[in-house]
N, C-alpha and C positions, 0 to 999 in steps of 0.2 A: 457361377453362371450355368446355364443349362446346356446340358450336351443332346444333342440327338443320333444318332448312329444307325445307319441304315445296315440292311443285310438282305441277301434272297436273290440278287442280280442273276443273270447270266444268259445262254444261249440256247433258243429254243427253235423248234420251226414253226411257220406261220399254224394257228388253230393250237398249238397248247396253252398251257398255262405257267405261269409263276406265281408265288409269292413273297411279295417285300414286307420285310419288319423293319421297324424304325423302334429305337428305344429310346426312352425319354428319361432324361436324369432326373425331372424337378418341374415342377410349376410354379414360377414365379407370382402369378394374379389369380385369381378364380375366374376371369372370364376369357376363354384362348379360342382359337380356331387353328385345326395341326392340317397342315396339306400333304399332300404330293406333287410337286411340280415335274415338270421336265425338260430337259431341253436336245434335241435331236442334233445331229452335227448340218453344220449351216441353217440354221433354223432358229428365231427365238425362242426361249421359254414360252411354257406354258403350264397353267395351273391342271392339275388333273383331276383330282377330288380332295375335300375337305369336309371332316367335320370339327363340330367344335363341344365348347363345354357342354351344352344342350342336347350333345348326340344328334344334332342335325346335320346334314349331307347333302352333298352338291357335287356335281359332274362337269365335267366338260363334253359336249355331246359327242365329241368323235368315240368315247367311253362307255356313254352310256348303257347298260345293260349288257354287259363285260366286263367293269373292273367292280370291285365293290370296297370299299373302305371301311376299315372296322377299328376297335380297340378290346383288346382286353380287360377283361372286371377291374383291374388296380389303375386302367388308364396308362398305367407306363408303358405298354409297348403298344405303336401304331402298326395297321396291318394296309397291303393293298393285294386283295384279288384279281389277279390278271388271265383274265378266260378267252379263248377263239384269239390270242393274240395275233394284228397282224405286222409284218414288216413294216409300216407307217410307225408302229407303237416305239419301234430300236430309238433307244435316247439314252443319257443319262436321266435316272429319276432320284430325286431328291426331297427329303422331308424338310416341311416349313412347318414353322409355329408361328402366330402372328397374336398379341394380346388385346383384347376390348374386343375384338371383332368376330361378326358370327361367321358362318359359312356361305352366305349368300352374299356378305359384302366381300370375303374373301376372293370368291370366285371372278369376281368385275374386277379387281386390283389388277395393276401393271403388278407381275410377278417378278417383275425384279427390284420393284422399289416396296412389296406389298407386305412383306414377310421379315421377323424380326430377327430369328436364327435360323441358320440350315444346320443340315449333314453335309457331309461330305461328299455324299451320292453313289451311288451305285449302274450298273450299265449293264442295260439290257439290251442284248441284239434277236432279233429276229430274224429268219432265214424264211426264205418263199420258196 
């Protein structure tokens, strides 16, 4: 079964940057869509970016033009650019893989019924 494993978490103040790697054991299908979700304390999830096997990409706009999503050449490890971060961003983020589905259907899913495997997530806090 495929494993994802995040990494890159931790504590920044408001306006730096992080980045998260998520590593991917395997690809089950040829058609996937990998996320970033997250979810804040007291707050639902939420999807953050996605792209999928197409290399297409989707945001969630509180994001937009700040975080960027990437993969490396082999596709096994997912990247999240986290730039001007602010204290809103502090959540656990978690990498999703979802199969059949692009990145645009991705992004409208209920993020909690939407995604096939996680990680285990990692936790990033922001300081103001």
């Amino acid at each position: 079964e495929i494993q994802l494993v995040e990494s890159g978490g931790g504590s920044v103040q408001a306006g730096g940057s992080l980045r998260l790697s998520c590593s991917v054991s395997e690809y089950t299908y040829n058609t996937w869509c990998l996320g970033w979700l997250r979810q804040a304390p007291g707050k639902e999830r939420e999807g953050v970016a996605f792209i999928d096997s197409n290399s297409r990409t989707t945001y969630v706009d509180s994001v937009k033009g700040r975080f960027t999503i990437s993969q490396d050449g082999t596709k096994n490890t997912l990247y999240l650019q986290m730039n001007n971060l602010k204290p809103e961003d502090t959540a656990m983020y978690y990498c999703a893989i979802v199969w059949g589905m692009n990145a645009i259907q991705a992004l409208g899913r209920d993020p909690d019924y939407g995604m096939d495997h996680w990680g285990q997530g990692t936790l990033v806090t922001i300081s103001s």
